[in-house]
MOPAC internal coordinates of N, CA, C and O (Angstrom, degrees):
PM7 1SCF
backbone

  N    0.0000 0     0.00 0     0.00 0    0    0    0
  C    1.4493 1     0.00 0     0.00 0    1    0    0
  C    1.5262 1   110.53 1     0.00 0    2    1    0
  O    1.2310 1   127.36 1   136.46 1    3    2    1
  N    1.3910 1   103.43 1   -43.54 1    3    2    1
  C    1.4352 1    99.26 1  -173.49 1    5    3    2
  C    1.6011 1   110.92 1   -74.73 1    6    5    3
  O    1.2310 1   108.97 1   163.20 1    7    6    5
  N    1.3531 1   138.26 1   -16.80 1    7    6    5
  C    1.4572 1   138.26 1   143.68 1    9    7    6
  C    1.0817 1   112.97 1   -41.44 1   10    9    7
  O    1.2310 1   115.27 1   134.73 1   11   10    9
  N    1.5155 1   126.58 1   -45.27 1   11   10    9
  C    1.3852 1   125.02 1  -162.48 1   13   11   10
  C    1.6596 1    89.32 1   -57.63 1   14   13   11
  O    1.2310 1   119.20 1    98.11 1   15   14   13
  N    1.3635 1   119.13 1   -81.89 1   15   14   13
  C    1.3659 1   147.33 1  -159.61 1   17   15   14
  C    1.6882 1    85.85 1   -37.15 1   18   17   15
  O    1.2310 1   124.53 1   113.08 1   19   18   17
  N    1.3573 1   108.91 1   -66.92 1   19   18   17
  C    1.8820 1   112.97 1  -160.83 1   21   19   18
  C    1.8763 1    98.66 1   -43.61 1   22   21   19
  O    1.2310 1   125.07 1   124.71 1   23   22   21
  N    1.5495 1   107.87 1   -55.29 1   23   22   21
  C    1.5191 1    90.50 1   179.29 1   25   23   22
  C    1.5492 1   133.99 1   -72.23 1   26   25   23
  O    1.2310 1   124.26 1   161.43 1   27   26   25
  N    1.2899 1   109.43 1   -18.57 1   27   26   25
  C    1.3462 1   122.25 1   163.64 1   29   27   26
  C    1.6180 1    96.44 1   -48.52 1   30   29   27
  O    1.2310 1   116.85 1   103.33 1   31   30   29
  N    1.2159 1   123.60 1   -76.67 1   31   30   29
  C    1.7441 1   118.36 1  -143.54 1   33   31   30
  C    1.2886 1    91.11 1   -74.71 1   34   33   31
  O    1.2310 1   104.56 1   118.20 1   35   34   33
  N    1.6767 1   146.12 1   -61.80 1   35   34   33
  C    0.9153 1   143.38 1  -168.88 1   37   35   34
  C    1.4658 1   120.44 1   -30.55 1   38   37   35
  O    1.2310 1   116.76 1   131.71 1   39   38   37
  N    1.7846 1   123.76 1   -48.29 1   39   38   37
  C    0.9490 1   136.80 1   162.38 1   41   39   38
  C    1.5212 1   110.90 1   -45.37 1   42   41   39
  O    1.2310 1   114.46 1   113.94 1   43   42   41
  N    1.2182 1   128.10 1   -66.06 1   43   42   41
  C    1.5090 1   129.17 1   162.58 1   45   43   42
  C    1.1566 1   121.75 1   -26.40 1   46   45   43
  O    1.2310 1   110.93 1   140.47 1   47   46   45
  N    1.4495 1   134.66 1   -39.53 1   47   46   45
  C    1.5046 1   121.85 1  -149.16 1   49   47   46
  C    1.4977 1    91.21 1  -120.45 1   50   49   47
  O    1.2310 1   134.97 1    -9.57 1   51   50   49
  N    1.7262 1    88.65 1   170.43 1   51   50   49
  C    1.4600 1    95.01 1   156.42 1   53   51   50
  C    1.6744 1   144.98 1  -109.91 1   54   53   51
  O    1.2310 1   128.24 1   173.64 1   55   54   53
  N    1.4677 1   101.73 1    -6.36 1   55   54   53
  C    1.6350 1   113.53 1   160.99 1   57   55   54
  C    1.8941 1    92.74 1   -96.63 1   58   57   55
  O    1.2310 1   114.94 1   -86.81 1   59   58   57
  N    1.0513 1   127.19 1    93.19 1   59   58   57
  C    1.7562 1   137.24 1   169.92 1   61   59   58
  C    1.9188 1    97.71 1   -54.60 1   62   61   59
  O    1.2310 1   129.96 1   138.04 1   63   62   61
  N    1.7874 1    98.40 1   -41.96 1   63   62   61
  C    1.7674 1    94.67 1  -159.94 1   65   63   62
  C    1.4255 1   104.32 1   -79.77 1   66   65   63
  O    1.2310 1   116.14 1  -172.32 1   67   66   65
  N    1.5976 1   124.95 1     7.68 1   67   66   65
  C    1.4757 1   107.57 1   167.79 1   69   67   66
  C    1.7104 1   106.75 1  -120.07 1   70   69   67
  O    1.2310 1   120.33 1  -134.91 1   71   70   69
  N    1.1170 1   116.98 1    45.09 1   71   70   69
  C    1.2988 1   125.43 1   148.95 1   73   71   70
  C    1.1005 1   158.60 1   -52.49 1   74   73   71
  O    1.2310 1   116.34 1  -147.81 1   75   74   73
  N    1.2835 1   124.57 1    32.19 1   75   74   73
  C    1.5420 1   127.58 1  -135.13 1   77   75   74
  C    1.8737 1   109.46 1  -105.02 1   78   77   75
  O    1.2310 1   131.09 1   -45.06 1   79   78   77
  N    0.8228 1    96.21 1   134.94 1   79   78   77
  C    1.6865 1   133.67 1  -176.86 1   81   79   78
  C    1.8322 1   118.97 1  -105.56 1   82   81   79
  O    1.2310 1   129.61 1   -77.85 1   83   82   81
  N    1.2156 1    99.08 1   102.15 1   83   82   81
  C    1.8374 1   105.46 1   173.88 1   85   83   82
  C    1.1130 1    89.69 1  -121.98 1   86   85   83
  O    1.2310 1   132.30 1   -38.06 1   87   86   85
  N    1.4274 1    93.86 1   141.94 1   87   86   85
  C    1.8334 1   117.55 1   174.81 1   89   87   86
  C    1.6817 1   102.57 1  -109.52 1   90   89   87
  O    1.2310 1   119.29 1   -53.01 1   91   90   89
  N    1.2985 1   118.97 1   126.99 1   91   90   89
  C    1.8911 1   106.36 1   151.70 1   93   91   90
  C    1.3762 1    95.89 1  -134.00 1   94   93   91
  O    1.2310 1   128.75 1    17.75 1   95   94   93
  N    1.8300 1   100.74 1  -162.25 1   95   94   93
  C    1.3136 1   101.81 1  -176.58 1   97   95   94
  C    1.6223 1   112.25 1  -130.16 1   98   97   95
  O    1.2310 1   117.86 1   -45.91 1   99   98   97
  N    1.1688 1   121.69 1   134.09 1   99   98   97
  C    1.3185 1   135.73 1  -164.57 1  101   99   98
  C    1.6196 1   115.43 1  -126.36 1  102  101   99
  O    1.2310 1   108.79 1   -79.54 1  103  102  101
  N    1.2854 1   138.58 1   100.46 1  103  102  101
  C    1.5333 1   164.70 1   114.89 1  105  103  102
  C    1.8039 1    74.80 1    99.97 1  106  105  103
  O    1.2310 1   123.11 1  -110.31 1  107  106  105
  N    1.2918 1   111.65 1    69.69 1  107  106  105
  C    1.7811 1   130.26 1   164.48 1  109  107  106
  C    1.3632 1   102.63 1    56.13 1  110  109  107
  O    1.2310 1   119.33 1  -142.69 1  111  110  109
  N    1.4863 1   118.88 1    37.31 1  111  110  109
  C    1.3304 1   115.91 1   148.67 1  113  111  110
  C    1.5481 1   117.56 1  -128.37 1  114  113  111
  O    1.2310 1   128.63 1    -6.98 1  115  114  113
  N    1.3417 1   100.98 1   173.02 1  115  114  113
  C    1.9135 1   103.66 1   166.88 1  117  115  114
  C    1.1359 1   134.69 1   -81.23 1  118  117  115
  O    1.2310 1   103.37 1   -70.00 1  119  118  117
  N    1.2482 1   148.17 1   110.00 1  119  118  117
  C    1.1735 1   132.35 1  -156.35 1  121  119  118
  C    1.6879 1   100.53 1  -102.55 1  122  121  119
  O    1.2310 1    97.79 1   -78.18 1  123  122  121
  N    1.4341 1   157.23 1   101.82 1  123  122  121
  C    1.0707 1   146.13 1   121.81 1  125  123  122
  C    1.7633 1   133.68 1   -31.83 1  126  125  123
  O    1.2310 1   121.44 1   -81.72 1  127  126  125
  N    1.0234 1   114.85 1    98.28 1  127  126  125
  C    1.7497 1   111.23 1   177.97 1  129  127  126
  C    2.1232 1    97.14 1   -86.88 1  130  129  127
  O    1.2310 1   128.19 1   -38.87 1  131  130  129
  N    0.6478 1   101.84 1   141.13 1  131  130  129
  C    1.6811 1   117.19 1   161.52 1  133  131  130
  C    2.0207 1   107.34 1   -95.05 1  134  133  131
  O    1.2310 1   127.29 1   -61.96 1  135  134  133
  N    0.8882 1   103.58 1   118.04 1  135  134  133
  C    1.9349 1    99.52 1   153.27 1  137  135  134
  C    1.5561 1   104.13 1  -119.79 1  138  137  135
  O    1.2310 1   123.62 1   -73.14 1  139  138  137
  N    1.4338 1   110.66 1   106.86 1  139  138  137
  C    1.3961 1   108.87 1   133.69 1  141  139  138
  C    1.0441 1   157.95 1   -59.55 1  142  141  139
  O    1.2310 1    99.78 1   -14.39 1  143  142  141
  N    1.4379 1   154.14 1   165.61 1  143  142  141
  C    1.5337 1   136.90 1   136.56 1  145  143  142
  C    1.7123 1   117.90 1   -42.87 1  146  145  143
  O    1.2310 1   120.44 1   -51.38 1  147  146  145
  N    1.6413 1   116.76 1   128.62 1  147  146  145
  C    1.1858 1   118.81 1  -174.34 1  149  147  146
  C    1.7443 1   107.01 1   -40.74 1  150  149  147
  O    1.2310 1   125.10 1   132.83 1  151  150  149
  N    1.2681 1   107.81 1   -47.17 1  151  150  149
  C    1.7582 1   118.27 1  -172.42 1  153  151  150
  C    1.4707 1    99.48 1   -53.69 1  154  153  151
  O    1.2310 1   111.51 1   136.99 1  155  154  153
  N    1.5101 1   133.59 1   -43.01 1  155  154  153
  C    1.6385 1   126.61 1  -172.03 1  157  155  154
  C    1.3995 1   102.16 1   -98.34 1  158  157  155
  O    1.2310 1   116.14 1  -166.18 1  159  158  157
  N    1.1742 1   124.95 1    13.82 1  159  158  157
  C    2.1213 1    98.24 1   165.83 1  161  159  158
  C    0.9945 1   109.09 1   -65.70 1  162  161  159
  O    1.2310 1   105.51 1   126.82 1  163  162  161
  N    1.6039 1   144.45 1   -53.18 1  163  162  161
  C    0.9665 1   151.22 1   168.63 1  165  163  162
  C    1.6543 1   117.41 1   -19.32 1  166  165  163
  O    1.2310 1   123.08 1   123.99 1  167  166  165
  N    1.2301 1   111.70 1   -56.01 1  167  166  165
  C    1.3292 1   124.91 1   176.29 1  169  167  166
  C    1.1656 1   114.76 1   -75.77 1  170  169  167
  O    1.2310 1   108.65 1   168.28 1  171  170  169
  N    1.5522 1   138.84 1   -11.72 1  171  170  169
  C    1.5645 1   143.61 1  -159.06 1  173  171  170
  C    1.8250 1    88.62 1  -116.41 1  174  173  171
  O    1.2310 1   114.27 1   142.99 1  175  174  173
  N    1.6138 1   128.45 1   -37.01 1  175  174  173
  C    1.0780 1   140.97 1  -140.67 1  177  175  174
  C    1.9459 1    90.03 1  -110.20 1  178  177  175
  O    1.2310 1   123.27 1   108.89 1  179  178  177
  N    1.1832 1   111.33 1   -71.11 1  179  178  177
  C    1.8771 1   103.83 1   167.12 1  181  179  178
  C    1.4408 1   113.49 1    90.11 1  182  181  179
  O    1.2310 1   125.02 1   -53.36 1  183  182  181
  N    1.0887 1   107.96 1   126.64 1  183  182  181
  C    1.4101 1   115.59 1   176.90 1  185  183  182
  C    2.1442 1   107.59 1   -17.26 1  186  185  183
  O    1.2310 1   132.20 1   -62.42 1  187  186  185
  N    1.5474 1    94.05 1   117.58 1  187  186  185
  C    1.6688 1    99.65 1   163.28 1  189  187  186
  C    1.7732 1    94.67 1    59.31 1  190  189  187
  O    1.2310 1   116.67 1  -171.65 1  191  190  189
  N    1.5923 1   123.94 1     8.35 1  191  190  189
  C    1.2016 1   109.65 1  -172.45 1  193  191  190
  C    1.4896 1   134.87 1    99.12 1  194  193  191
  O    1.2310 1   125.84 1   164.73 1  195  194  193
  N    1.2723 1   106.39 1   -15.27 1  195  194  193
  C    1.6565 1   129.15 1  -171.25 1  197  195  194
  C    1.3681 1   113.17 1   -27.79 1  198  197  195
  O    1.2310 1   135.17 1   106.41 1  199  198  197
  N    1.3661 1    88.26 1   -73.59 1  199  198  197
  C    1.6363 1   121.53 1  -179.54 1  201  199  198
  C    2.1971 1   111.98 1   -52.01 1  202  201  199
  O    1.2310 1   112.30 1   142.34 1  203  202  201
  N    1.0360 1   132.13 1   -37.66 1  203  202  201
  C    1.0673 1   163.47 1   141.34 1  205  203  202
  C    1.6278 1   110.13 1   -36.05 1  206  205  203
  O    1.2310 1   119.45 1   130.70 1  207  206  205
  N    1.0771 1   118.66 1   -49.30 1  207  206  205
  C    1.7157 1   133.99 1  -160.83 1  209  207  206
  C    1.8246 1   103.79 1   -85.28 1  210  209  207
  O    1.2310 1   137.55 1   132.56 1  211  210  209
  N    1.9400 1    83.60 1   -47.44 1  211  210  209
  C    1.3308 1    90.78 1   174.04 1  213  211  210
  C    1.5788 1   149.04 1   -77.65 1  214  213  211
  O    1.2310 1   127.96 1   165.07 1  215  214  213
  N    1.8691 1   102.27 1   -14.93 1  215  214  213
  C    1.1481 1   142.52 1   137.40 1  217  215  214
  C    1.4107 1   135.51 1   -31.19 1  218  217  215
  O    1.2310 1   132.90 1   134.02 1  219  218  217
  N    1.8448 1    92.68 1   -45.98 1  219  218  217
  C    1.3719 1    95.68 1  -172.92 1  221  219  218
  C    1.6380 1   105.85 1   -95.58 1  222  221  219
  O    1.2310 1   122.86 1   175.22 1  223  222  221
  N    1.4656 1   112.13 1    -4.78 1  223  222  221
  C    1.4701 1   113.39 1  -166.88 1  225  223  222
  C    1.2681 1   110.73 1  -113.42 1  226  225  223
  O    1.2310 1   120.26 1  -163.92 1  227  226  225
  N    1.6611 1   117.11 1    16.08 1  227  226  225
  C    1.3938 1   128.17 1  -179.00 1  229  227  226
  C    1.6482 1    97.83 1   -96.69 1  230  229  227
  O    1.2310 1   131.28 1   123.72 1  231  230  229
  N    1.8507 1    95.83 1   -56.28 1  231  230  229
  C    1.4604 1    98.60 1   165.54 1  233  231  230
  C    1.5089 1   146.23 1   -52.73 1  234  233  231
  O    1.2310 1   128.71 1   151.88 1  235  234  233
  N    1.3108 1   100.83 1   -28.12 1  235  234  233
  C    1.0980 1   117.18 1   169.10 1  237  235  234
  C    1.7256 1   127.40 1   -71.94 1  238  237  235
  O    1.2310 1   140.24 1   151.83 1  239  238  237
  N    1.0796 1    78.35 1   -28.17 1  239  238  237
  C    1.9499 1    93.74 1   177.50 1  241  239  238
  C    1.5233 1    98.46 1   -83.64 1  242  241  239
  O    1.2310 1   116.20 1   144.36 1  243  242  241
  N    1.3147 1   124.82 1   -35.64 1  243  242  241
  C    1.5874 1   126.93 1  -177.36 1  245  243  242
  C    1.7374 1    99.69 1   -59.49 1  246  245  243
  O    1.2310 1   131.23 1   121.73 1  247  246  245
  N    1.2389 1    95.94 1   -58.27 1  247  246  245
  C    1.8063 1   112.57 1  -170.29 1  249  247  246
  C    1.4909 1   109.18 1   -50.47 1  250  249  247
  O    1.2310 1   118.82 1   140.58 1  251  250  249
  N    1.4539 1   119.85 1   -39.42 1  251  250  249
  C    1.4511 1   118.62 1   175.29 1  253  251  250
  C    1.3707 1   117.42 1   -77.86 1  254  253  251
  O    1.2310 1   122.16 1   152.39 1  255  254  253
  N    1.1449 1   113.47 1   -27.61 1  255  254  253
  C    1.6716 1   116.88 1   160.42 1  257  255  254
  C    1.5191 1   120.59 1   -56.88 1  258  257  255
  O    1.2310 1   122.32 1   174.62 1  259  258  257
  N    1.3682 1   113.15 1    -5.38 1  259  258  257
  C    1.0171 1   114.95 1   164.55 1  261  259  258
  C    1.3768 1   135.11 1  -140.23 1  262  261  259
  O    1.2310 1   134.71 1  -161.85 1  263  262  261
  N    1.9922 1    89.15 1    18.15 1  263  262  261
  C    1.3915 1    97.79 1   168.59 1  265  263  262
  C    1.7143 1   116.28 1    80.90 1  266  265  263
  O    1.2310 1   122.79 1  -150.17 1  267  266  265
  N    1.5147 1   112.26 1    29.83 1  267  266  265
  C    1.8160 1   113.14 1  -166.01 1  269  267  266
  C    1.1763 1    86.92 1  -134.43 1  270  269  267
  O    1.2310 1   116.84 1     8.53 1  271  270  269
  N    1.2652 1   123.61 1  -171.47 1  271  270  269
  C    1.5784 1   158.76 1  -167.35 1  273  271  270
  C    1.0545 1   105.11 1  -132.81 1  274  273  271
  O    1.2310 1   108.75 1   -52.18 1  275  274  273
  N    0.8843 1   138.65 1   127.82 1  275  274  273
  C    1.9147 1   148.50 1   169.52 1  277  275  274
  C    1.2776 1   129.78 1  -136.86 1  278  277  275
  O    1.2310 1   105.48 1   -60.64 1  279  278  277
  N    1.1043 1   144.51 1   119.36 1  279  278  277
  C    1.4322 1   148.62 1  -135.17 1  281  279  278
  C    1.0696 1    84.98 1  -141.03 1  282  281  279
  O    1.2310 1   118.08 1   -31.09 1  283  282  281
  N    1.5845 1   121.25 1   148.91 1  283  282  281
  C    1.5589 1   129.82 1  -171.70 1  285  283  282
  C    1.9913 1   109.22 1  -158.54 1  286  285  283
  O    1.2310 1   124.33 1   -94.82 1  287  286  285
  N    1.2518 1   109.30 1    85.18 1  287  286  285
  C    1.4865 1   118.81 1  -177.73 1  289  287  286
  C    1.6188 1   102.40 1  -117.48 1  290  289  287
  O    1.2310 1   135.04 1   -43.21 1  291  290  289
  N    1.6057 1    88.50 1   136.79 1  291  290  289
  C    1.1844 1   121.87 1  -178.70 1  293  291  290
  C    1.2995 1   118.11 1   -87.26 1  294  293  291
  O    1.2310 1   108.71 1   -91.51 1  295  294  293
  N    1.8726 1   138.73 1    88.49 1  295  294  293
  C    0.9760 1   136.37 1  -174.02 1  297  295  294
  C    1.7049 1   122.62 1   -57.16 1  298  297  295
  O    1.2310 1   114.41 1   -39.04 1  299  298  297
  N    1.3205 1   128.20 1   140.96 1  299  298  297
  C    1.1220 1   113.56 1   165.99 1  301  299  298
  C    1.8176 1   111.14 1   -86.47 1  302  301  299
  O    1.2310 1   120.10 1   180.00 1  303  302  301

């Protein structure tokens, strides 16, 4: 899952090498944080959120394919 997410945002931005992704676990789900470069939230985050919405509902469809919970927040 957390590949899924890493190539998703990487594709989005434009510094790819400060991308960083921590996984833990929170009340029997996954929690994914994203850190970007301050310059690409904007681009990971998307008009009204779009981009962000759509992120979280790619993963989410992955996660039920396998039957998990997955939580997907975007650190500032």
């Amino acid at each position: 899952m957390q590949d899924l997410i890493l190539v998703i945002t990487k594709a989005l931005v434009d510094k790819p090498d400060e991308v960083k992704i921590t996984e833990k676990e929170e009340n029997g789900a996954t929690v994914y944080e994203i850190k970007v470069a301050d310059s690409d939230m904007g681009k990971v985050i998307g008009k009204q959120g779009r981009i962000a919405k759509a992120i979280r509902a790619v993963v989410k469809a992955a996660a039920a394919k396998e039957d998990k919970k997955v939580i997907v927040d975007i650190m500032d």
